[in-house]
Backbone bond lengths (Angstrom), bond angles and torsions (degrees), N, CA, C in turn:
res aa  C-N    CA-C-N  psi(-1)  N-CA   C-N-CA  omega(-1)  CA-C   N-CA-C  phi
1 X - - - 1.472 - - 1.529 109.70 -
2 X 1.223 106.94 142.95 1.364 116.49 -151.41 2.066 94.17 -85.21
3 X 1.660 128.00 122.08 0.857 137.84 -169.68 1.885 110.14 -56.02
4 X 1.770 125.85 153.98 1.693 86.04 169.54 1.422 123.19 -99.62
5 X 1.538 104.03 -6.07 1.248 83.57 150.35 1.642 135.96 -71.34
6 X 0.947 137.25 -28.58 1.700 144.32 162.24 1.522 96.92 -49.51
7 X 1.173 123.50 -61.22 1.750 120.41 167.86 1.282 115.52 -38.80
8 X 1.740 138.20 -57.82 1.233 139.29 168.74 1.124 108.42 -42.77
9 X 1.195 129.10 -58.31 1.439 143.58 -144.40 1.435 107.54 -68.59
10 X 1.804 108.28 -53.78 1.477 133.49 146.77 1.493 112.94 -19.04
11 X 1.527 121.80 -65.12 1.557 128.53 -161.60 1.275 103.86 -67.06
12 X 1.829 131.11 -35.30 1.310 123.09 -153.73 1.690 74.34 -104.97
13 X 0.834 143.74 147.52 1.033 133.09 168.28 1.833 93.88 149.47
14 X 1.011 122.08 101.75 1.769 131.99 170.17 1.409 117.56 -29.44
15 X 1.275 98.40 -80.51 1.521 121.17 162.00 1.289 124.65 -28.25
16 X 1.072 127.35 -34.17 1.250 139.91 153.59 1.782 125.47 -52.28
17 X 0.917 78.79 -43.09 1.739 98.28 -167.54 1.346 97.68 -77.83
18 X 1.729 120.12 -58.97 1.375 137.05 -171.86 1.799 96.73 -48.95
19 X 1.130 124.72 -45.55 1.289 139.83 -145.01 1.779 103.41 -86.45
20 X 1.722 95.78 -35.04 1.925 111.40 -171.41 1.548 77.39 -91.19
21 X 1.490 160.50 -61.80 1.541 129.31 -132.53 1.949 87.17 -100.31
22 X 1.063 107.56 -20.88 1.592 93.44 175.25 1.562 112.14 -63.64
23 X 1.175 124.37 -24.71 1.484 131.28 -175.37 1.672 104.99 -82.80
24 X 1.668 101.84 -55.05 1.276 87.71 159.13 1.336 155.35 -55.33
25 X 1.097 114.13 -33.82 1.329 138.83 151.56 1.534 121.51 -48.91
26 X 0.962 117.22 -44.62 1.460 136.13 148.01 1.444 109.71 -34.91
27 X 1.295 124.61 -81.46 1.230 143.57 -178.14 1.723 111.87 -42.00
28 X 1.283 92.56 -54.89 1.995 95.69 -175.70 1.948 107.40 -75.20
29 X 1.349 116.34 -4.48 1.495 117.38 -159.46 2.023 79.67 -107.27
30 X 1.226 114.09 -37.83 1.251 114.47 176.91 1.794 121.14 -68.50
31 X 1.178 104.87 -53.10 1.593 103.10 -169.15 1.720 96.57 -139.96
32 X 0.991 128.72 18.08 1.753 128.00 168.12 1.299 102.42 77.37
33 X 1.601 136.13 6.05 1.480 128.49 154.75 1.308 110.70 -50.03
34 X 1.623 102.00 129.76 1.411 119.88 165.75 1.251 132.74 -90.39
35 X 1.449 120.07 -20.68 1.543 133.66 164.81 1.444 84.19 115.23
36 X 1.254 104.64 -155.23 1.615 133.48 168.84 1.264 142.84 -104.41
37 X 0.983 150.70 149.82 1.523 141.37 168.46 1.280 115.67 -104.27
38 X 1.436 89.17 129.09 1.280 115.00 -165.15 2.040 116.60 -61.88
39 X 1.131 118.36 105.15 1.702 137.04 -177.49 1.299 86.46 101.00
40 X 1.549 153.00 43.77 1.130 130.29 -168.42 1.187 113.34 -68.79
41 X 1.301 130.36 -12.26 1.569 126.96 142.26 1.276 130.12 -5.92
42 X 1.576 100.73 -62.93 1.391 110.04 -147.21 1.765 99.80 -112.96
43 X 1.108 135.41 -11.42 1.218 135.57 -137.78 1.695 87.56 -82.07
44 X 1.043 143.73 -67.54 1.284 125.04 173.93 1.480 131.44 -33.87
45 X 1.159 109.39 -37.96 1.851 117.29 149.78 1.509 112.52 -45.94
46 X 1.517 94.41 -57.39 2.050 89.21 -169.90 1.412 98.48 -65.80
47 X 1.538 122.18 -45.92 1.979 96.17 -157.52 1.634 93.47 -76.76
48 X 1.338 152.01 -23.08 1.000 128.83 171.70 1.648 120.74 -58.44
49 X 1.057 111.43 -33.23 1.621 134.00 172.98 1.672 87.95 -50.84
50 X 1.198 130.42 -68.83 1.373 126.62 -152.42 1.389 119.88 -77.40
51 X 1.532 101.31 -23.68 1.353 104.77 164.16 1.619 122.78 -93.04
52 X 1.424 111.31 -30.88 1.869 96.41 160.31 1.625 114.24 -65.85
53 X 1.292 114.00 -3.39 1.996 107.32 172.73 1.867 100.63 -81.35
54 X 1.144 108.77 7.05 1.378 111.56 -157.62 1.449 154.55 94.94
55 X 1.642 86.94 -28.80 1.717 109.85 -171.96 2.069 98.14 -75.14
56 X 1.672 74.09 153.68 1.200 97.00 -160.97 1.629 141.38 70.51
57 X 0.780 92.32 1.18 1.599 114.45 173.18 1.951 115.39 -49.05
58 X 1.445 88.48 -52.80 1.655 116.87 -176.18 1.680 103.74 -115.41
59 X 1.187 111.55 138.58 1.672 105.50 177.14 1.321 117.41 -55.83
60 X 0.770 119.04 136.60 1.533 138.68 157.95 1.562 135.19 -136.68
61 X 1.297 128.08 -168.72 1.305 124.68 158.47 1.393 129.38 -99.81
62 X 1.228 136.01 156.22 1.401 124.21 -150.15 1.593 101.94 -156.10
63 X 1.246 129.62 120.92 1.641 136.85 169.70 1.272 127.43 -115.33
64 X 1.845 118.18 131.89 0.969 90.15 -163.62 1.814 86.26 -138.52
65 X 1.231 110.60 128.34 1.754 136.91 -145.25 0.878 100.45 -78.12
66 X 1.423 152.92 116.92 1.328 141.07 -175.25 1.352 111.95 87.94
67 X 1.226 155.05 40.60 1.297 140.30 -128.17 1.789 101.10 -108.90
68 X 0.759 133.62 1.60 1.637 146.30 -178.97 1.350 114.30 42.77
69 X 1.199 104.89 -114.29 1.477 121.55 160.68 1.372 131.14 -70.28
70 X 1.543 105.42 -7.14 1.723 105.61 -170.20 0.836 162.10 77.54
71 X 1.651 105.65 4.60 1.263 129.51 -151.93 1.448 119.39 -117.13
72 X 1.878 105.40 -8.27 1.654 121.14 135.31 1.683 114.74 -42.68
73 X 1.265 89.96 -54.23 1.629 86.93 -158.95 1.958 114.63 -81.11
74 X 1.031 105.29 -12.78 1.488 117.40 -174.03 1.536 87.13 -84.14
75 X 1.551 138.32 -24.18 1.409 133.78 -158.72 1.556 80.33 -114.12
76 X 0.970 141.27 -38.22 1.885 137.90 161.26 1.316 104.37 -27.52
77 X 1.579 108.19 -81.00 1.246 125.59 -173.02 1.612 125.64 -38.23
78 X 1.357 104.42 -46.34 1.042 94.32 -177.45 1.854 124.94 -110.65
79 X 1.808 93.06 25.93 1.609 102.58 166.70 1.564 95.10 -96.10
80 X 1.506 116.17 -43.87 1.854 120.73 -151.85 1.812 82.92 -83.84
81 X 1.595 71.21 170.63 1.668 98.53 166.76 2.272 116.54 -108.57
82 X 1.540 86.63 26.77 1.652 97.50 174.30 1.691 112.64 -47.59
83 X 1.394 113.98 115.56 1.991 100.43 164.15 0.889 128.09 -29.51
84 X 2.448 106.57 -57.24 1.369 107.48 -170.55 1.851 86.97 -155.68
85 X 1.270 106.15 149.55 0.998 113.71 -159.71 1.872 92.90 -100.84
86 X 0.836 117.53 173.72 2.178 126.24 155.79 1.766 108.30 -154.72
87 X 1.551 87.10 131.16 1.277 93.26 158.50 1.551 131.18 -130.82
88 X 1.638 125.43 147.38 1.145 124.82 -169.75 1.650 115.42 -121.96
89 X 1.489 114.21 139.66 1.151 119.12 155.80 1.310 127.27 -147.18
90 X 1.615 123.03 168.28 1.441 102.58 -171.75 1.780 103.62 -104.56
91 X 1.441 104.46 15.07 1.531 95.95 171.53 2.098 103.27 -110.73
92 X 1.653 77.15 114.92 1.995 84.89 168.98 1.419 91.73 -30.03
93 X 1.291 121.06 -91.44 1.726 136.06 -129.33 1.511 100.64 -53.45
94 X 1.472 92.07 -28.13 2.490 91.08 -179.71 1.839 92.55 -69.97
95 X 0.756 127.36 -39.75 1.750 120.12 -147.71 1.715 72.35 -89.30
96 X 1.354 126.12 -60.35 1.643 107.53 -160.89 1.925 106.21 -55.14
97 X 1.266 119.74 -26.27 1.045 142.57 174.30 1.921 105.79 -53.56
98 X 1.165 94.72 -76.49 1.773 98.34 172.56 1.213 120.81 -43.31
99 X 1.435 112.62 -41.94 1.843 121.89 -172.02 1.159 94.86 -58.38
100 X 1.257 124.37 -61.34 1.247 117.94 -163.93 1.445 138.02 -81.80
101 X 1.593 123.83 1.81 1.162 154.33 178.53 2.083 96.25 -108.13
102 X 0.888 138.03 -54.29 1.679 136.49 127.31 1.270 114.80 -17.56
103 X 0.600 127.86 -74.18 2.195 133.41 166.99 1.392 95.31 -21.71
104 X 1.522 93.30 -75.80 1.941 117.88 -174.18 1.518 115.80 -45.03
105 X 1.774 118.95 -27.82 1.199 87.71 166.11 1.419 122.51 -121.76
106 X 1.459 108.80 28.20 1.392 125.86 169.63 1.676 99.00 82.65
107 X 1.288 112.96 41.97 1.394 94.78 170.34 1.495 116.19 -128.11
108 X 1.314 118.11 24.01 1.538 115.73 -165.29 1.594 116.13 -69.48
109 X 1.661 112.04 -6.80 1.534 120.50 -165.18 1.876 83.69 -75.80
110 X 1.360 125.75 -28.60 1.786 130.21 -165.11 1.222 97.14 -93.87
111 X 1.664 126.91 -30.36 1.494 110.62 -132.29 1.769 79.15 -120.52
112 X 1.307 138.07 142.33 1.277 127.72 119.31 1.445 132.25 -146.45
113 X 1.668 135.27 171.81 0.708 104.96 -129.34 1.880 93.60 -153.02
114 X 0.949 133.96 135.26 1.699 133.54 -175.55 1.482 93.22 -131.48
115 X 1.570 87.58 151.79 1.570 121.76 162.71 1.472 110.65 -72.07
116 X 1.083 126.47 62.65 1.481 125.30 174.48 1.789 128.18 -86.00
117 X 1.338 118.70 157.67 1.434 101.91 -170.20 2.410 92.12 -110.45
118 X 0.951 103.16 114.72 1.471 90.23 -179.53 1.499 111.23 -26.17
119 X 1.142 104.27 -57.47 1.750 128.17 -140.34 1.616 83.00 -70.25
120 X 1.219 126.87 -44.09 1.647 104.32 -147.21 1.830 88.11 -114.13
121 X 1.492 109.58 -26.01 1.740 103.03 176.77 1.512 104.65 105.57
122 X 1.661 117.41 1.63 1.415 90.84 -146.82 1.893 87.24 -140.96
123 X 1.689 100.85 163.72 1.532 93.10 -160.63 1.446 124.54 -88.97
124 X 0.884 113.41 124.17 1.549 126.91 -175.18 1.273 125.39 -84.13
125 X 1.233 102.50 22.89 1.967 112.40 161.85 1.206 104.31 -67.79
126 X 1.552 124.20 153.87 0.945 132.47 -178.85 1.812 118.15 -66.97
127 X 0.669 105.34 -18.77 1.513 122.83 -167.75 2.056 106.54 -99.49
128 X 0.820 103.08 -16.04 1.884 121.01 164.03 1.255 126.01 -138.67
129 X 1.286 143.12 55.99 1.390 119.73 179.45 1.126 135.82 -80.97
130 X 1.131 129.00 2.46 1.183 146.80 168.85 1.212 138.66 -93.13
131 X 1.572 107.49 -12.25 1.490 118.33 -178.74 1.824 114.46 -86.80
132 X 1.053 123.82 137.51 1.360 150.71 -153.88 1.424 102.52 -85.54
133 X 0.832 142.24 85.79 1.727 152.16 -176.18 1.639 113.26 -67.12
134 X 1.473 138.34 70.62 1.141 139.84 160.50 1.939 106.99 -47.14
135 X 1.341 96.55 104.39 1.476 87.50 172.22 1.709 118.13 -120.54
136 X 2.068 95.60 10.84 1.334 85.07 176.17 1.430 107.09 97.36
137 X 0.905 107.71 169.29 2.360 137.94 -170.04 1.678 95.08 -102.57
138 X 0.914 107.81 141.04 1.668 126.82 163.31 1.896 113.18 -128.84
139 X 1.436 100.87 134.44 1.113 102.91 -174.16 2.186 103.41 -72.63
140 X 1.265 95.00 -12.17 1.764 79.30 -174.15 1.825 81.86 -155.12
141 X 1.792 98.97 121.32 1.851 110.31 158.27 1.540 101.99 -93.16
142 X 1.520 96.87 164.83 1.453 127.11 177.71 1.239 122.53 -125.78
143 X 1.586 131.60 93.82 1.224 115.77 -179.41 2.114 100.65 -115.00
144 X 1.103 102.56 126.64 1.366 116.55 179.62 1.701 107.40 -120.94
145 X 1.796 116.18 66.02 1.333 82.20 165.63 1.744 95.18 134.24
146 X 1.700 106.38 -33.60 2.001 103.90 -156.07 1.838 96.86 -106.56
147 X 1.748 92.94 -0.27 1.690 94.48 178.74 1.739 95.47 -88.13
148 X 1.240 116.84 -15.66 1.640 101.62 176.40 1.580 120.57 -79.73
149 X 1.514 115.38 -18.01 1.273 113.73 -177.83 1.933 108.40 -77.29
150 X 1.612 100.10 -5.65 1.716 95.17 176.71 1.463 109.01 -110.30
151 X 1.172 106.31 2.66 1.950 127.02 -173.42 2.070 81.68 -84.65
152 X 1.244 123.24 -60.90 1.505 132.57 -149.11 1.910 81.93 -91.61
153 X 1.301 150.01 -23.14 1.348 143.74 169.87 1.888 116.01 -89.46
154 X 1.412 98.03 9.47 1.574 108.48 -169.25 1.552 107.57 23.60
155 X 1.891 99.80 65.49 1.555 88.32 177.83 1.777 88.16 -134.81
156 X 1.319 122.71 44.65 1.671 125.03 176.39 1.512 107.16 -48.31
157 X 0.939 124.22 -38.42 1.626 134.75 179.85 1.794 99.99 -49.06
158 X 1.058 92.21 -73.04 1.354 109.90 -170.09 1.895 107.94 -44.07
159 X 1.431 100.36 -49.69 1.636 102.00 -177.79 1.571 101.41 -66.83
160 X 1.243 141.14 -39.81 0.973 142.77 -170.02 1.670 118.16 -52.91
161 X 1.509 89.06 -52.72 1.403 89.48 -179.61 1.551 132.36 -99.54
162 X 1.814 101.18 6.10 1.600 125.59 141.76 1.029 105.75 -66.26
163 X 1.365 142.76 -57.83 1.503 129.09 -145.03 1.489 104.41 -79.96
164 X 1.924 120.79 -26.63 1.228 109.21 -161.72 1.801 101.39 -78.14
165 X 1.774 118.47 -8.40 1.421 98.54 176.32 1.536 123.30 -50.11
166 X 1.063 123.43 -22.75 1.690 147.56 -179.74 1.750 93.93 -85.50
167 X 0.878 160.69 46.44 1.227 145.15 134.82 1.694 118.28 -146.26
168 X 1.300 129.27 155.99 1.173 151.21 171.13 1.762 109.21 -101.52
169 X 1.566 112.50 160.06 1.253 114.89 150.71 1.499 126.29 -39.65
170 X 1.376 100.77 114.19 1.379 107.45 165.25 1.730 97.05 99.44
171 X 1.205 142.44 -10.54 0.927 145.07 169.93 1.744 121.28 -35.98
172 X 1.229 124.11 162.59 1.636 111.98 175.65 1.264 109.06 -130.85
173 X 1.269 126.17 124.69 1.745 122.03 167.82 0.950 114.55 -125.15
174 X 1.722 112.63 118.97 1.199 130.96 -171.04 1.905 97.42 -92.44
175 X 1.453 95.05 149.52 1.763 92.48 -175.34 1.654 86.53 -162.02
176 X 1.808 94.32 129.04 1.149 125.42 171.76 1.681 123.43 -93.01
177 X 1.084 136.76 104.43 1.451 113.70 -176.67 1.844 116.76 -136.57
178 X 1.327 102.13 138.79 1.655 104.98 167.54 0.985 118.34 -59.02
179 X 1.296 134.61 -60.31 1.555 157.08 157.55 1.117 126.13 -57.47
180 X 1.245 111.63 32.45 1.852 123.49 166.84 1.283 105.59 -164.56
181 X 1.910 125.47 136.95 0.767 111.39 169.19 1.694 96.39 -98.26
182 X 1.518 110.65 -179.82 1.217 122.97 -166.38 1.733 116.16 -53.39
183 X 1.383 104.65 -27.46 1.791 128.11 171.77 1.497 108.25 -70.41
184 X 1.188 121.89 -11.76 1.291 107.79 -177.64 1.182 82.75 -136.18
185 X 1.220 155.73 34.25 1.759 140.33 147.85 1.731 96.79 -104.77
186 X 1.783 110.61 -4.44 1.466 82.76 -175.98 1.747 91.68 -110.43
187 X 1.328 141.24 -0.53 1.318 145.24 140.78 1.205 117.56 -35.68
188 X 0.817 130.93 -68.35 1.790 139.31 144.78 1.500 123.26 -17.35
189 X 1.312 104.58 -65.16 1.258 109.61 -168.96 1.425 106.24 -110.22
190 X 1.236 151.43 -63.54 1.501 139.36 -158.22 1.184 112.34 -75.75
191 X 1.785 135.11 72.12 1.189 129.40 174.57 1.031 104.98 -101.32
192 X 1.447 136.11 45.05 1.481 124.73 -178.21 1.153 128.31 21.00
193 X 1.330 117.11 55.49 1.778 112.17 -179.37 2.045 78.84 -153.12
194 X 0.916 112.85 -52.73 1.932 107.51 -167.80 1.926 92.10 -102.03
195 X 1.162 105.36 -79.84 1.500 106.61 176.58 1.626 140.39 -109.92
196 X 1.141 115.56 127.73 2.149 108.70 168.85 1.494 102.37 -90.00
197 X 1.766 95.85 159.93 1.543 102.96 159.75 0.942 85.90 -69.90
198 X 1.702 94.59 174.88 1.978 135.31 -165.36 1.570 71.56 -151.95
199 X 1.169 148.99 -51.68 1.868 114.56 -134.01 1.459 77.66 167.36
200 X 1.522 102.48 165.85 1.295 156.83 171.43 1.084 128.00 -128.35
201 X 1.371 129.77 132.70 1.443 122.85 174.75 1.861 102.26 -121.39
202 X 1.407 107.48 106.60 1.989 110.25 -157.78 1.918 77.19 -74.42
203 X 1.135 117.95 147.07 1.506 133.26 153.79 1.912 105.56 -109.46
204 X 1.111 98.48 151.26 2.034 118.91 168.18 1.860 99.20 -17.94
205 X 1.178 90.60 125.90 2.407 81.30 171.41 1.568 82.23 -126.28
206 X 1.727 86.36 154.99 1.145 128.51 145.61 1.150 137.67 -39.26
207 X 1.758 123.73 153.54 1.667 103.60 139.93 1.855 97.77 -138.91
208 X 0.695 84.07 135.81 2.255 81.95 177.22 1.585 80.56 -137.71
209 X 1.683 92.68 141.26 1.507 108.91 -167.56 1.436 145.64 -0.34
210 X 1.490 87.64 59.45 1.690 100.50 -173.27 1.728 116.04 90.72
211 X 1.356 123.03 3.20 1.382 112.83 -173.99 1.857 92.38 -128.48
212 X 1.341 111.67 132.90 0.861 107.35 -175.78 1.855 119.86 -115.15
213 X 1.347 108.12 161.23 1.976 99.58 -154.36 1.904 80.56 -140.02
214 X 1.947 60.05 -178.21 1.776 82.92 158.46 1.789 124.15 -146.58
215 X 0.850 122.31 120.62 2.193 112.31 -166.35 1.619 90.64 -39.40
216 X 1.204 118.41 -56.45 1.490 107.69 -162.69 1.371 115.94 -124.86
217 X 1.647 109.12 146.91 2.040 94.86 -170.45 1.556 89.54 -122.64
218 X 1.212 122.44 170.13 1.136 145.30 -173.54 1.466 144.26 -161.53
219 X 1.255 114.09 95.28 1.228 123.16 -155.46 1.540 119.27 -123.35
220 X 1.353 119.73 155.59 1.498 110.50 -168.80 1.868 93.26 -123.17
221 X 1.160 115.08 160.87 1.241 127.30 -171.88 1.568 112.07 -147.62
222 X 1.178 121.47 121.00 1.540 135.40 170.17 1.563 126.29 -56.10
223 X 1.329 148.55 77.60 1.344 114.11 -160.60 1.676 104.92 -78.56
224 X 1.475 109.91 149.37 1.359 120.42 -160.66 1.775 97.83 -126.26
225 X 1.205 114.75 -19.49 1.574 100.07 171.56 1.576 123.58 -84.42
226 X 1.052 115.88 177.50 1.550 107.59 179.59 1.659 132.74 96.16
């Protein structure tokens, strides 16, 4: 049985990823499988979450960090009232993956989508890696999932001050994570100087021997600098 640390170690790990959307990709070019969405649990919780915070109500722009397969944001799109949606990842084969499941549901004029690397901003297709991707301020980010691979690299610093290139004053970032409960995503983030909470979204808790949790926490954050 596979150890969890060797499992962590596994998740942050490129190669990994490169290796899971190439299969996928595989899979949907073979028989029209789309994979999964990622907490698919919960995702009707989160976009209702995002729209009682308000967002989307009025058009705007909307990002969503890690974006995989796409299939958050194609189910975004067509709950919110977003203009135009963007999505980013740093694996080619997920974004070639999205385009084409985007194609499929006729929404690519709302939806689009680059091979981007958070950390450096810049596109990681094989054919450019080096070029610097200005994609602009969004009034509301989405992270479901790409804040745990820097939670398991103890590099939160680092995502923090990648993720804020994507936001303006007053901005909202909602962030979903396995690997944080809601007490330690707001340690991180609500120091009143870059971001405050806005909201919570409580999911089902636990109890294992007297201490009680939750699989997934979820929290929204204001950006206030800028």
């Amino acid at each position: 049985m596979e150890s969890k640390s060797a499992y962590r170690s596994k998740l942050t790990n490129k190669s990994y990823w490169n290796e899971f959307y190439e299969n996928e990709l595989e899979s949907y070019n073979d028989v029209g499988y789309r994979g999964e969405e990622w907490f698919e649990d919960y995702i009707e919780a989160i976009l209702d979450w995002i729209m009682e915070a308000g967002c989307g109500e009025e058009p705007g722009r909307v990002l969503d960090v890690g974006c995989g397969n796409g299939l958050f944001l194609i189910d975004l799109m067509k709950s919110a009232n977003f203009a135009t949606a963007v999505g980013i990842d740093y694996i080619p084969s997920a974004i070639e993956l999205a385009e084409k499941i985007v194609k499929e549901e006729g929404l690519s004029d709302k939806i689009s989508l680059h091979p981007i690397d958070l950390v450096t901003g810049s596109n990681v297709s094989k054919s450019n890696e080096k070029e610097v991707v200005n994609l602009g301020k969004f009034e509301v980010v989405i992270d479901k999932g790409t804040y745990d691979i820097f939670v398991m690299k103890d590099e939160t610093n680092i995502y923090k001050e990648s993720v804020s290139r994507y936001l303006k004053n007053g901005s909202i970032l909602f962030i979903s994570s396995c690997n944080s409960t809601p007490e330690e995503l707001c340690t991180v983030f609500d120091d009143k100087v870059c971001f405050e909470r806005v909201s919570e979204l409580p999911h089902k808790s636990y109890s294992y021997n007297g201490v009680e949790g939750q699989v997934l926490a979820s929290v929204a954050f204001k950006y206030i600098k800028g």
